[in-house]
MIKE-367650 format. One record per residue (C-alpha): z, x, y; chain; residue in one letter. Coordinates in nm, 2 decimals, m for minus. Layout:
REM MIKE-367650
<site><up>Z</up><east>X</east><north>Y</north><kette>A</kette><rest>A</rest></site>
...
//
This chain:
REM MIKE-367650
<site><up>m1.46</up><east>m7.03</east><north>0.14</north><kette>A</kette><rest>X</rest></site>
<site><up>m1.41</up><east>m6.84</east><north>0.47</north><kette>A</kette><rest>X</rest></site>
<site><up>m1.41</up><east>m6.50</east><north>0.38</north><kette>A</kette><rest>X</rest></site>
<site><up>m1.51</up><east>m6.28</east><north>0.06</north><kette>A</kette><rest>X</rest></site>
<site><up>m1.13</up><east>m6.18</east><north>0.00</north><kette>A</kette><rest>X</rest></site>
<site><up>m1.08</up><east>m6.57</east><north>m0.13</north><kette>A</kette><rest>X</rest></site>
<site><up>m1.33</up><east>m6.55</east><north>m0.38</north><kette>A</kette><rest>X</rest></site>
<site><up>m1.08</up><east>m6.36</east><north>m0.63</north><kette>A</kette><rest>X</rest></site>
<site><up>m0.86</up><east>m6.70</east><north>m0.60</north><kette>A</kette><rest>X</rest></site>
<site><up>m1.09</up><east>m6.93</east><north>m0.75</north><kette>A</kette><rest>X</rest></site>
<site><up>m1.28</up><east>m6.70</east><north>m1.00</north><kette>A</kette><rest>X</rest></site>
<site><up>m1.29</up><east>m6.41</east><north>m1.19</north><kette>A</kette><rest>X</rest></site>
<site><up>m1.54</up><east>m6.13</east><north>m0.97</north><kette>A</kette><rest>X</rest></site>
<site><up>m1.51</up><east>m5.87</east><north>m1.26</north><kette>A</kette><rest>X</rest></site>
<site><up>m1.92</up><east>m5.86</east><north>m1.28</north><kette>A</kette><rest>X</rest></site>
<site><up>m2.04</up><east>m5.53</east><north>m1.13</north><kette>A</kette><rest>X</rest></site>
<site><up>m2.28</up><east>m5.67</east><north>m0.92</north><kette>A</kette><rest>X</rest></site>
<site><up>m2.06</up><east>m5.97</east><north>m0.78</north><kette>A</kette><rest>X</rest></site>
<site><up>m1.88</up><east>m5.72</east><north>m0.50</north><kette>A</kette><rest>X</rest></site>
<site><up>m2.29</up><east>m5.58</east><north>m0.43</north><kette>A</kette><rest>X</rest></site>
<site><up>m2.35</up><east>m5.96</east><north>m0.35</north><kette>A</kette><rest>X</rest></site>
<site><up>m2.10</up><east>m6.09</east><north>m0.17</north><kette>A</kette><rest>X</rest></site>
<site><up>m2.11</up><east>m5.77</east><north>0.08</north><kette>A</kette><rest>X</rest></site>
<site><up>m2.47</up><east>m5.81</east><north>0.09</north><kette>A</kette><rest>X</rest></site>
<site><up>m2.53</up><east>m6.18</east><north>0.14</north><kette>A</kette><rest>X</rest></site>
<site><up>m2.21</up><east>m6.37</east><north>0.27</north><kette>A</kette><rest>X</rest></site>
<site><up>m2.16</up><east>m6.54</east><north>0.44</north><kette>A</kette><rest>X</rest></site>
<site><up>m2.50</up><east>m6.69</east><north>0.41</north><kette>A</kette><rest>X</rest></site>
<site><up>m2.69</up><east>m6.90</east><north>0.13</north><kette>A</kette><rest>X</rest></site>
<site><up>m2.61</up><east>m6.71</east><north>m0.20</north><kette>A</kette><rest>X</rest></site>
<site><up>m2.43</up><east>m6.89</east><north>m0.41</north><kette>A</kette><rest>X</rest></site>
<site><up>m2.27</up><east>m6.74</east><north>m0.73</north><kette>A</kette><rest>X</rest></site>
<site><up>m2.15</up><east>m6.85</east><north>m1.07</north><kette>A</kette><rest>X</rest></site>
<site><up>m1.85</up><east>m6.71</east><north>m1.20</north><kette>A</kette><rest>X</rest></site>
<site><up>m1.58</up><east>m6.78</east><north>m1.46</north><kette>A</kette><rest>X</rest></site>
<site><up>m1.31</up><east>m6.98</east><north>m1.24</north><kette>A</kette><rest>X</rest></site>
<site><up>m0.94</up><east>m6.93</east><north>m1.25</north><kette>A</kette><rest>X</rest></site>
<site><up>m0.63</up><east>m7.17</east><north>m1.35</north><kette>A</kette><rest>X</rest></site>
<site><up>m0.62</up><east>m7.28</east><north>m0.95</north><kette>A</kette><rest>X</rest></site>
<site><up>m1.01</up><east>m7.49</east><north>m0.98</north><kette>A</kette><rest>X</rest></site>
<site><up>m0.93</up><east>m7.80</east><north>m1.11</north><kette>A</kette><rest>X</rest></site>
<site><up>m1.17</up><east>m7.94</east><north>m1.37</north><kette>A</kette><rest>X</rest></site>
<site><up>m1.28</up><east>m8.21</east><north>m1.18</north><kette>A</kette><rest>X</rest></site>
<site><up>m1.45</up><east>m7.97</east><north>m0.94</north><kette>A</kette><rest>X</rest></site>
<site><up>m1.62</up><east>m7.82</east><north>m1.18</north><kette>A</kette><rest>X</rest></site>
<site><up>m1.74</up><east>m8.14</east><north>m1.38</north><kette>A</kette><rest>X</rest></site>
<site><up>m1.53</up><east>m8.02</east><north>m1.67</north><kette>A</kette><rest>X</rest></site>
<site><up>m1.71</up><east>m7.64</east><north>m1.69</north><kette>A</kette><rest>X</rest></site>
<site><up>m1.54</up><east>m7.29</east><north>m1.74</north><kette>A</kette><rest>X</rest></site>
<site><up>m1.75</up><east>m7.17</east><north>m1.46</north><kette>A</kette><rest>X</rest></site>
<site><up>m1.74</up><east>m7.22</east><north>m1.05</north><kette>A</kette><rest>X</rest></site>
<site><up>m2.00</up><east>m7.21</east><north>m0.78</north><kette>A</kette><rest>X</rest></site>
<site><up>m1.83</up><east>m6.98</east><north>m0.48</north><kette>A</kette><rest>X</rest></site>
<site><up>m2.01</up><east>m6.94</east><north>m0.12</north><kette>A</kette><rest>X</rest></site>
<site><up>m1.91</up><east>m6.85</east><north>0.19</north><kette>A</kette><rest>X</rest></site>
<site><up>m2.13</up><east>m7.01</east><north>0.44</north><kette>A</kette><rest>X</rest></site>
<site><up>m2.25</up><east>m6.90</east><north>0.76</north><kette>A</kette><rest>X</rest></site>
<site><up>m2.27</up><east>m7.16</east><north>1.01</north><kette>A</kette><rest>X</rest></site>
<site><up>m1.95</up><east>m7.15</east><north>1.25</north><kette>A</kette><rest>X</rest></site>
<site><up>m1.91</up><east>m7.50</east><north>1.21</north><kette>A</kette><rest>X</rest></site>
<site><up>m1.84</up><east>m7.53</east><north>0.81</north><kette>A</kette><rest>X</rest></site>
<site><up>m1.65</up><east>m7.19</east><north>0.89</north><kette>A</kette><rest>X</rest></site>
<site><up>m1.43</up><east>m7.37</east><north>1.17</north><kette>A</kette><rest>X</rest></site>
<site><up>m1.39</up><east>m7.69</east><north>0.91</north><kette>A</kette><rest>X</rest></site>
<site><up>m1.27</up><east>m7.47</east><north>0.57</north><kette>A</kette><rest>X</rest></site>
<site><up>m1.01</up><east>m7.24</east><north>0.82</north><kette>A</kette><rest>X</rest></site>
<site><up>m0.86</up><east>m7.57</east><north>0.94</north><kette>A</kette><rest>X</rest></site>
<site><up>m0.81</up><east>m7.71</east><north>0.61</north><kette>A</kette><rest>X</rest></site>
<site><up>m0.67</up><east>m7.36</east><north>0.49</north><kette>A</kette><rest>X</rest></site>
<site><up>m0.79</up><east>m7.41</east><north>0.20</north><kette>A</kette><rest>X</rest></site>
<site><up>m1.14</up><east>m7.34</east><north>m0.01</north><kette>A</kette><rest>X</rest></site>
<site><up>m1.36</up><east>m7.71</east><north>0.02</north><kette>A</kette><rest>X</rest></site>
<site><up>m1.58</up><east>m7.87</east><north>m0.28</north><kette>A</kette><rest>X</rest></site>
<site><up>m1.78</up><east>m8.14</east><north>m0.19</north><kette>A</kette><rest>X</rest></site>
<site><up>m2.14</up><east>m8.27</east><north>m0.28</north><kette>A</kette><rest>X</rest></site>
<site><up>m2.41</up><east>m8.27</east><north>m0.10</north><kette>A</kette><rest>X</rest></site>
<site><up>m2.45</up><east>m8.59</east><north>0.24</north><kette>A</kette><rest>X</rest></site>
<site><up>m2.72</up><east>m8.74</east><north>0.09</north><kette>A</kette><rest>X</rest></site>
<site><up>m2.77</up><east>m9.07</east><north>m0.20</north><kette>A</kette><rest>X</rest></site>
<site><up>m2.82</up><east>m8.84</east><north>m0.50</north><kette>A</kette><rest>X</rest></site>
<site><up>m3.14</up><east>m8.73</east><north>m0.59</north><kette>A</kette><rest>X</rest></site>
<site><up>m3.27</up><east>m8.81</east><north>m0.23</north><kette>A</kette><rest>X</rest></site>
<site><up>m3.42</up><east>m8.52</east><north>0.02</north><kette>A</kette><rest>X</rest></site>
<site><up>m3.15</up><east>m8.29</east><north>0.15</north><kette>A</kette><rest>X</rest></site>
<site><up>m3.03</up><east>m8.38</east><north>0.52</north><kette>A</kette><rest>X</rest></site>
<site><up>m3.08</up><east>m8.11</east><north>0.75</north><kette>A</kette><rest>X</rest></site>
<site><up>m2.96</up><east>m8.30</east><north>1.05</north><kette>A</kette><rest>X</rest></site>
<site><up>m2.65</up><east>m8.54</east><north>1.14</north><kette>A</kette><rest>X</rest></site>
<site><up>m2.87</up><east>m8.80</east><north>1.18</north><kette>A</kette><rest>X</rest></site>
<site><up>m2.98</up><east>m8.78</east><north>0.82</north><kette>A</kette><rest>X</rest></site>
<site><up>m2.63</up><east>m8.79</east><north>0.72</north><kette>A</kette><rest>X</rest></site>
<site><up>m2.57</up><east>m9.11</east><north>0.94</north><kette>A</kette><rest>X</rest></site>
<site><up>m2.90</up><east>m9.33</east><north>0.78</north><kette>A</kette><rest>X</rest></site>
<site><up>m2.76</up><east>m9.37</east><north>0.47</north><kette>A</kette><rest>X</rest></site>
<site><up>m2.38</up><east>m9.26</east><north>0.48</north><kette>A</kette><rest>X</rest></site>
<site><up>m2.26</up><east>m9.47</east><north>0.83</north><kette>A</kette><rest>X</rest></site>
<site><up>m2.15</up><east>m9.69</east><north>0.68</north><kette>A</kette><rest>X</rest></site>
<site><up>m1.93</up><east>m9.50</east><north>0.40</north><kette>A</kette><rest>X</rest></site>
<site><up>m1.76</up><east>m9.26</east><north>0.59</north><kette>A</kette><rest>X</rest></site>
<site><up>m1.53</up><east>m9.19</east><north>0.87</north><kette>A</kette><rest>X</rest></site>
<site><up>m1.68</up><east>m8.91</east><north>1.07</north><kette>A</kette><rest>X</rest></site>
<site><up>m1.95</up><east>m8.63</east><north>1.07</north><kette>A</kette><rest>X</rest></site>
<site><up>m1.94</up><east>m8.33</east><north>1.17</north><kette>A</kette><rest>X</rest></site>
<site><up>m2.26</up><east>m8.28</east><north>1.39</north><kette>A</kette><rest>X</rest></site>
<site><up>m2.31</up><east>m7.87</east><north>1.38</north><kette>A</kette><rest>X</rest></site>
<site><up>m2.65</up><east>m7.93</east><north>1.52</north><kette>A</kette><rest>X</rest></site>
<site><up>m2.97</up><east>m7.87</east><north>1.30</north><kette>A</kette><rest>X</rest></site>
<site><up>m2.90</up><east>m7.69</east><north>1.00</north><kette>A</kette><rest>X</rest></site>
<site><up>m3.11</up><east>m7.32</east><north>1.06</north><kette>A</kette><rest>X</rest></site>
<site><up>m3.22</up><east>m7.25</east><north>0.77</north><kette>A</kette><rest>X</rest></site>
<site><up>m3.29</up><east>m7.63</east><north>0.58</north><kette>A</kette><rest>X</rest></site>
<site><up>m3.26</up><east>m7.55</east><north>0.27</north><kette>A</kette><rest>X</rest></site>
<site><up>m2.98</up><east>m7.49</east><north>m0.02</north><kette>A</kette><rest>X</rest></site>
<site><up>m2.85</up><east>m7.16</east><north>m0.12</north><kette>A</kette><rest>X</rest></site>
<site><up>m2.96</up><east>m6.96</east><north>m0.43</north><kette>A</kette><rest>X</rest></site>
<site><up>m2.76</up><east>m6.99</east><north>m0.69</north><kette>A</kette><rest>X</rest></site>
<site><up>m2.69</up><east>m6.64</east><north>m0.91</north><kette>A</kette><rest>X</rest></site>
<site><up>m2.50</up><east>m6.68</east><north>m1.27</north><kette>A</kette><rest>X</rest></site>
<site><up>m2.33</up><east>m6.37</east><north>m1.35</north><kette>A</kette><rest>X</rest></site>
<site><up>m2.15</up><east>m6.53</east><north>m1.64</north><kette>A</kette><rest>X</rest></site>
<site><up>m2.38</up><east>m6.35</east><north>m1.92</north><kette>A</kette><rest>X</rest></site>
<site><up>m2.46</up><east>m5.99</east><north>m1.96</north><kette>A</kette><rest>X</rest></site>
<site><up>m2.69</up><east>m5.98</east><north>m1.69</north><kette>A</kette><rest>X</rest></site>
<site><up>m2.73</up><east>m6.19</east><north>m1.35</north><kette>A</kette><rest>X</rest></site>
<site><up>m2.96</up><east>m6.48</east><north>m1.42</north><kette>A</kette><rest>X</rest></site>
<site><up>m3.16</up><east>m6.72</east><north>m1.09</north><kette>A</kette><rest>X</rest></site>
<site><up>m3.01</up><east>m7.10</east><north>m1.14</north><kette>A</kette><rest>X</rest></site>
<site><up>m3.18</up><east>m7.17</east><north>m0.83</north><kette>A</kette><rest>X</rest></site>
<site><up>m3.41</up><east>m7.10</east><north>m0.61</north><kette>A</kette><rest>X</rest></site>
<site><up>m3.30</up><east>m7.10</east><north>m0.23</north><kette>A</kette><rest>X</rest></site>
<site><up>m3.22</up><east>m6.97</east><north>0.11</north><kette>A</kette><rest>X</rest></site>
<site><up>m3.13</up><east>m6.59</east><north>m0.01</north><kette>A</kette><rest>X</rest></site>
<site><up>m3.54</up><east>m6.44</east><north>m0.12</north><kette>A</kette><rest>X</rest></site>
<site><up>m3.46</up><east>m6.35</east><north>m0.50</north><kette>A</kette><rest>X</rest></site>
<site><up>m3.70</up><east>m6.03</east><north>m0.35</north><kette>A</kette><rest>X</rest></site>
<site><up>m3.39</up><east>m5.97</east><north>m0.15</north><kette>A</kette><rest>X</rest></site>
<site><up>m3.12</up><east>m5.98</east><north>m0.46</north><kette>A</kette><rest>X</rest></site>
<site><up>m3.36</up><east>m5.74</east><north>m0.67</north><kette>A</kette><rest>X</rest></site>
<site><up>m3.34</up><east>m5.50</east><north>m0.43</north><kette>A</kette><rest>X</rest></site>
<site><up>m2.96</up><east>m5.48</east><north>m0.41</north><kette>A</kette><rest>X</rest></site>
<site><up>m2.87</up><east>m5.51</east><north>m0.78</north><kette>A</kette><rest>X</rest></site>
<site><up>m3.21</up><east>m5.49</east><north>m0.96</north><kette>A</kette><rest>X</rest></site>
<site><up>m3.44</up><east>m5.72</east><north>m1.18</north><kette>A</kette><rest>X</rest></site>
<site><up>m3.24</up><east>m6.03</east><north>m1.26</north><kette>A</kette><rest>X</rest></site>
<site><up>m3.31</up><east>m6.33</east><north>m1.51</north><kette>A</kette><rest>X</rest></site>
<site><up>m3.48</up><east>m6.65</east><north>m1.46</north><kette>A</kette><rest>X</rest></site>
<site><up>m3.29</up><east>m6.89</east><north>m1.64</north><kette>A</kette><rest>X</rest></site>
<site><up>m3.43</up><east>m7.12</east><north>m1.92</north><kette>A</kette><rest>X</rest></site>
<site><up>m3.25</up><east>m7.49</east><north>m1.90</north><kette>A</kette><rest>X</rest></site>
<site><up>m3.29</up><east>m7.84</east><north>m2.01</north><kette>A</kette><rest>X</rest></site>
<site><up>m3.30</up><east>m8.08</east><north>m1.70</north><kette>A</kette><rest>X</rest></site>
<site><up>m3.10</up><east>m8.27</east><north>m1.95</north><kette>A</kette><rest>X</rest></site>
<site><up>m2.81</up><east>m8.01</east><north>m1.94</north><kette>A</kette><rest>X</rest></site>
<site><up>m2.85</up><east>m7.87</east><north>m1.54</north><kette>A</kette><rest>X</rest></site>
<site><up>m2.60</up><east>m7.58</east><north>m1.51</north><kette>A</kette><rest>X</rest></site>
<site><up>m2.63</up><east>m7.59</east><north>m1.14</north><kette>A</kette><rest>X</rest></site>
<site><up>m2.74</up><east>m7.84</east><north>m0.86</north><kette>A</kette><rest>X</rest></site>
<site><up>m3.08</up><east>m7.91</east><north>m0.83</north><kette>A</kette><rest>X</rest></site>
<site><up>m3.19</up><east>m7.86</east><north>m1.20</north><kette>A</kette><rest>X</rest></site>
<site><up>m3.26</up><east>m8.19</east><north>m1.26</north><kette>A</kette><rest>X</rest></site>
<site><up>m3.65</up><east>m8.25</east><north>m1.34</north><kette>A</kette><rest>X</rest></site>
<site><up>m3.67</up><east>m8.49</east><north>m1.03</north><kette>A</kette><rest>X</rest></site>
<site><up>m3.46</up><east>m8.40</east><north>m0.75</north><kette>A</kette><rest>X</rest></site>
<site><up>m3.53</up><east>m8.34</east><north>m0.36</north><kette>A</kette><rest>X</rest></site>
<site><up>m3.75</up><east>m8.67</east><north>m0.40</north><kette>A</kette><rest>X</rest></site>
<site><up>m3.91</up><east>m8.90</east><north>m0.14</north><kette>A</kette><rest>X</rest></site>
<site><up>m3.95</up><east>m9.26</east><north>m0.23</north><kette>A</kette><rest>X</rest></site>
<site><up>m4.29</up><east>m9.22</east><north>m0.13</north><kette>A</kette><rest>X</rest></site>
<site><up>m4.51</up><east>m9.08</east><north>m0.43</north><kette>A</kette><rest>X</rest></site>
<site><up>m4.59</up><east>m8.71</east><north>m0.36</north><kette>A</kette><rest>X</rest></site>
<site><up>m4.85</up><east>m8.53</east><north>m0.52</north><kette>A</kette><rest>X</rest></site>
<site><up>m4.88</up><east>m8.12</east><north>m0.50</north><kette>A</kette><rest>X</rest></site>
<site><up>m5.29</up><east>m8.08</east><north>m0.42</north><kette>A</kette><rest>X</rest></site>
<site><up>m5.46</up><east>m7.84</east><north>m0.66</north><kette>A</kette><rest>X</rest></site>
<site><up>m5.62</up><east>m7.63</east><north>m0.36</north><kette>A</kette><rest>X</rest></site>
<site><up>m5.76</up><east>m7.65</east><north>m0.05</north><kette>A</kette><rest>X</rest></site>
<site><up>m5.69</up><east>m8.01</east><north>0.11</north><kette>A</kette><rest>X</rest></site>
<site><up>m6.01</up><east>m8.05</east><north>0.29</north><kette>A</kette><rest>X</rest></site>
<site><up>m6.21</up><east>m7.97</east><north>m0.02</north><kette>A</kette><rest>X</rest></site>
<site><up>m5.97</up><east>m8.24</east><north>m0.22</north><kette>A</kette><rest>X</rest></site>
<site><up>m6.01</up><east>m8.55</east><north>m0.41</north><kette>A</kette><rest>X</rest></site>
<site><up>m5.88</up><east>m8.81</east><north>m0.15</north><kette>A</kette><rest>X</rest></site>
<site><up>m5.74</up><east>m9.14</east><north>m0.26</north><kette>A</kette><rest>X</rest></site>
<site><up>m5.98</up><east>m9.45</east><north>m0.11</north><kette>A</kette><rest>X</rest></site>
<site><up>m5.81</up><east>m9.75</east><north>0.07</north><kette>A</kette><rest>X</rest></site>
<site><up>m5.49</up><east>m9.53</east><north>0.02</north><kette>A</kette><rest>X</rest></site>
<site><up>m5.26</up><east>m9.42</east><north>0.34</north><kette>A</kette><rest>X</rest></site>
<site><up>m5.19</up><east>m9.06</east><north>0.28</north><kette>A</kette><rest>X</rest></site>
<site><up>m4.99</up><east>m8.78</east><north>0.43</north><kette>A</kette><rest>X</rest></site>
<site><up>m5.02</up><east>m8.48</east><north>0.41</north><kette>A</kette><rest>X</rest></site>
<site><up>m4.78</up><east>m8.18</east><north>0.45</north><kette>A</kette><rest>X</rest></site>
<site><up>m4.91</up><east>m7.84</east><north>0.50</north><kette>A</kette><rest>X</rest></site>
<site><up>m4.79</up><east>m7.55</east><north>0.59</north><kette>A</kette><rest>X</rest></site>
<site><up>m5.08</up><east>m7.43</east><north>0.85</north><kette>A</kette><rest>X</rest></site>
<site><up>m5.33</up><east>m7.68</east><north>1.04</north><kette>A</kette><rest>X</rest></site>
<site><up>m5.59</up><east>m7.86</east><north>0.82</north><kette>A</kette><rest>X</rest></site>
<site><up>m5.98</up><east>m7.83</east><north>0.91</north><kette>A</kette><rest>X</rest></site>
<site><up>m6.05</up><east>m8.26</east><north>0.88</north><kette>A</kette><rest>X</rest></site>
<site><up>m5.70</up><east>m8.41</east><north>0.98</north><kette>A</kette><rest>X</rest></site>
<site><up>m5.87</up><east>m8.72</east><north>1.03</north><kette>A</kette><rest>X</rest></site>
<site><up>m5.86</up><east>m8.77</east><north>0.64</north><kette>A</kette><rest>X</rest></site>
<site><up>m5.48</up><east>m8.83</east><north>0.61</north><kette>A</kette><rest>X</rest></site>
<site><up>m5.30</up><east>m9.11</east><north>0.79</north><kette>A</kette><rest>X</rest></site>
<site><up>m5.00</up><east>m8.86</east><north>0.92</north><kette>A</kette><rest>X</rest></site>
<site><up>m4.97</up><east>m8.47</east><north>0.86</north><kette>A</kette><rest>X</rest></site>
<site><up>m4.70</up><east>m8.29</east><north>0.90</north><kette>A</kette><rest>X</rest></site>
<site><up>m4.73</up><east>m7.90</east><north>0.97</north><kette>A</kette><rest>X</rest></site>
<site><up>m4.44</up><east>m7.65</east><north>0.84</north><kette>A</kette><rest>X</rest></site>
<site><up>m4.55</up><east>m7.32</east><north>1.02</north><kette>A</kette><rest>X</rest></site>
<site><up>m4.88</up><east>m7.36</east><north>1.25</north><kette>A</kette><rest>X</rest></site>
<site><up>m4.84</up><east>m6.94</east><north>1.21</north><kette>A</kette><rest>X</rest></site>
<site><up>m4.79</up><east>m6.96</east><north>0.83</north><kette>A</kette><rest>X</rest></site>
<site><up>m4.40</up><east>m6.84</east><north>0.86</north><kette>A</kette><rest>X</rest></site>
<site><up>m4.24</up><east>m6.96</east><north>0.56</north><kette>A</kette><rest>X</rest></site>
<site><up>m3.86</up><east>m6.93</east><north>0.70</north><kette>A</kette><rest>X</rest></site>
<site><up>m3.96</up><east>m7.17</east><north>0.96</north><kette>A</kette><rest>X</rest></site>
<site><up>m4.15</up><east>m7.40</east><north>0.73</north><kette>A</kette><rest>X</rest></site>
<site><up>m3.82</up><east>m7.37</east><north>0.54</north><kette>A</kette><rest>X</rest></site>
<site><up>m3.63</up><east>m7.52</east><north>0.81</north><kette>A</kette><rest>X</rest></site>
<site><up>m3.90</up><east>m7.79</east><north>0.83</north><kette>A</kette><rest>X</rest></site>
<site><up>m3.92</up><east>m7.91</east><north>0.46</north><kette>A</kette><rest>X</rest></site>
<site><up>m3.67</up><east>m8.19</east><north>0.45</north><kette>A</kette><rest>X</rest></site>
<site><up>m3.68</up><east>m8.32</east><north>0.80</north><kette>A</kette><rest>X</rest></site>
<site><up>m4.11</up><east>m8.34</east><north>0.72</north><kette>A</kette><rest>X</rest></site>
<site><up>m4.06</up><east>m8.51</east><north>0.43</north><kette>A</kette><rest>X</rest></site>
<site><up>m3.83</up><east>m8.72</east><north>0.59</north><kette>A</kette><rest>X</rest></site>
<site><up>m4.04</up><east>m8.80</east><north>0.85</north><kette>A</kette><rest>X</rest></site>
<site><up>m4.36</up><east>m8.86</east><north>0.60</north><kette>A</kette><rest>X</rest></site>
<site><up>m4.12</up><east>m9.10</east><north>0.40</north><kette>A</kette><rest>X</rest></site>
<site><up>m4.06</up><east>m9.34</east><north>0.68</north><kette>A</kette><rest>X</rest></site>
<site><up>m4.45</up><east>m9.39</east><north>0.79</north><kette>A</kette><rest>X</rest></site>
<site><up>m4.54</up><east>m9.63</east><north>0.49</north><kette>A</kette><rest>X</rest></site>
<site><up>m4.78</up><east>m9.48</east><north>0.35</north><kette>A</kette><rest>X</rest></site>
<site><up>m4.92</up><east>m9.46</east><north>0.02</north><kette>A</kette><rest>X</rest></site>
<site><up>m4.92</up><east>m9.16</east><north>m0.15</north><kette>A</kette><rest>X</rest></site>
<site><up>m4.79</up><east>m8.79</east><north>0.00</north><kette>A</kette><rest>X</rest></site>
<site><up>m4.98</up><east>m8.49</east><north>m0.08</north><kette>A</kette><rest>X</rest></site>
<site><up>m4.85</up><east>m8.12</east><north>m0.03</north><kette>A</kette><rest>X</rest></site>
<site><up>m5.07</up><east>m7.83</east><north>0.00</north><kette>A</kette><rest>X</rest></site>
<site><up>m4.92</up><east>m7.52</east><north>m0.20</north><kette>A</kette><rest>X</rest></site>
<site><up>m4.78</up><east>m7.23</east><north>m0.07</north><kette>A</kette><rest>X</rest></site>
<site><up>m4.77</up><east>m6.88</east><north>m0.16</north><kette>A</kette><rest>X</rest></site>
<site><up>m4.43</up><east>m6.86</east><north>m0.45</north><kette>A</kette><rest>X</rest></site>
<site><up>m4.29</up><east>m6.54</east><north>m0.23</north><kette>A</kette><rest>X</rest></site>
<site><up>m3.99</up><east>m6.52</east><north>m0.06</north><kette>A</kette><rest>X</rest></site>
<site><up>m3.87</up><east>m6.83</east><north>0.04</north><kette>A</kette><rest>X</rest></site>
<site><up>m4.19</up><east>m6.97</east><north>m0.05</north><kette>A</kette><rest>X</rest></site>
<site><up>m4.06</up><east>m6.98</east><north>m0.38</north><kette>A</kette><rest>X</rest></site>
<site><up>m3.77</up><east>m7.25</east><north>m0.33</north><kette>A</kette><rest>X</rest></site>
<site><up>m4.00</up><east>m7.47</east><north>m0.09</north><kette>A</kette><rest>X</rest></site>
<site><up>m4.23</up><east>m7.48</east><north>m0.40</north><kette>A</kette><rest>X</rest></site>
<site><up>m3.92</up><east>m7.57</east><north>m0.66</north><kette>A</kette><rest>X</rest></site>
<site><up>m3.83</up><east>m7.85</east><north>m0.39</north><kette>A</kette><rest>X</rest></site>
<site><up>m4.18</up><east>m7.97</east><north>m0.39</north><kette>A</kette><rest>X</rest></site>
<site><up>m4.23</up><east>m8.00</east><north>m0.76</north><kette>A</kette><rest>X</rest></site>
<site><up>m3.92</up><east>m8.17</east><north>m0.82</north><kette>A</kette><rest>X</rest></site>
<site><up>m4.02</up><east>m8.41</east><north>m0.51</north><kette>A</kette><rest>X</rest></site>
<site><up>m4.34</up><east>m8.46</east><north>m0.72</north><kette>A</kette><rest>X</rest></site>
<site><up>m4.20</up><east>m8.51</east><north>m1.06</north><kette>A</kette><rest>X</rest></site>
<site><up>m4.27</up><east>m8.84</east><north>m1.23</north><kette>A</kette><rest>X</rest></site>
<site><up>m3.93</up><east>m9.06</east><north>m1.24</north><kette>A</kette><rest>X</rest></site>
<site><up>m3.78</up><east>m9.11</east><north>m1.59</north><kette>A</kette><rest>X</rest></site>
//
C-alpha cells in the first residue's frame, strides 16, 4: 500500500496496537497480519482469512503502487526457495527470460524482508524475523509472542524449514572460525561478519561489516551469499552472530540457508 489510511480497505485494524505500528514503523519493513476484508480476493491470500499489509519505503515501490491506484500482491523475484535478490541484476539471472520489465530502484538498502507481526490472536505474536528489530516493536507496544509453527503449515513467508538457501551446502560454524574443524581437499567459503585471523584457510570470504555493524551486514547477506554461490566451491561456512537486533533475522536466514533439504 501507499499510505496507512489504505490499510482499513483490505483488513480489519481493530487490534489496539495495529494503529501504534503502523505510525511507528511504515512505511518501512513491518509487515502485519490481520483479518482481511470482502475486497482481498482469496487467491491473494492462498485461501486464508488473514492478509499481510505493508507500506514500503523505497520511492520506487511507492511510485509503482500510486500508479497502479491500487494496493499490489506479488511474490517475491526470485525461483522459490532461492536467496532473496537485493539487486536488479539478481532479478534478471534467473527471471530475463520470464518477464517483461524490471523495475531497477537501485540496491535494495536494507537487504533483507520485513518482520512480519500477527495480531490476529489475543496478543501480537513474531511470524518473522526481519528488517523492523523486534527490540524496536517491544518498546512501542510491549512484550510480544514468538510464534510456534510447523514448517509444514507456514503462516507467513519464510517459515519453511529450508528457505533463503544457496545451492551450495552451507554450514553455521560452532565458534570461532580460525579455531574450526576445516574440511581437507574441500573448497570452502567463508562468510563472516568481521575479518578472520588465517583467511588463507577458506578459498573465498566474504565480510558483512569489517566494523561489526549488523544493519550493514544486513544489507550484505544475500548479495554475499550470492556471490559465495557462484565461486564453485564446496561447502560454505558462516560464522554466527550475535541474535540482537537485526542480528536476529540474519541468523533465521542463515539457519534456514543451512537446513538439510527434504
Amino acid at each position: 500500500m501507499a499510505s496507512p489510511e489504505e490499510a482499513g480497505k483490505y483488513g480489519h485494524i481493530a487490534d489496539k496496537h495495529a494503529r501504534v505500528l503502523m505510525e511507528q514503523f511504515w512505511p518501512g519493513p513491518l509487515t502485519l497480519v490481520v483479518p482481511k476484508t470482502e475486497l482481498v480476493p482469496d487467491i491473494v491470500t492462498a485461501g486464508l482469512e488473514t492478509v499481510a499489509l505493508r507500506m514500503p519505503a523505497h520511492e520506487t515501490a511507492l511510485a509503482l503502487i500510486r500508479a497502479s491506484r491500487t494496493a499490489i500482491a506479488a511474490p517475491s523475484a526470485n525461483p522459490f526457495g532461492y536467496v532473496s535478490p537485493t539487486e536488479a541484476q539478481h532479478v534478471a539471472q534467473h527471471l530475463s527470460e520470464s518477464v517483461e520489465l524490471i523495475l531497477n530502484g537501485g540496491r535494495c538498502p536494507l537487504g533483507i524482508e520485513s518482520t512480519i507481526i500477527s495480531l490476529t490472536g489475543s496478543s501480537p505474536c513474531l511470524l518473522r524475523a526481519g528488517g523492523t528489530p523486534i527490540e524496536d516493536i517491544e518498546r512501542a507496544i510491549g512484550k510480544i509472542e514468538r510464534a510456534a509453527f510447523s514448517p509444514d503449515r507456514p503462516r507467513a513467508p519464510g517459515q519453511l524449514a529450508r528457505h533463503y538457501a544457496t545451492r551450495t551446502p552451507l554450514v553455521i560454524l560452532p565458534g570461532d572460525p580460525d579455531a574450526s574443524i576445516l574440511w581437507p581437499g574441500e573448497k570452502v567459503g567463508l562468510l563472516t561478519l568481521r575479518p578472520v585471523e588465517h583467511p588463507e584457510r577458506y578459498a573465498a570470504i566474504e565480510i558483512l561489516s569489517p566494523k561489526g555493524d549488523l544493519r550493514e551486514a544486513a544489507a550484505n547477506l544475500f548479495a554475499a551469499l550470492r556471490r559465495l554461490d557462484s565461486r564453485g566451491l564446496d561447502r560454505l561456512a558462516a560464522v554466527p552472530m550475535p541474535e540482537e537486533g537485526l542480528g536476529l533475522a540474519i541468523m533465521d536466514r542463515l539457519r534456514r540457508c543451512a537446513a538439510s533439504p527434504s
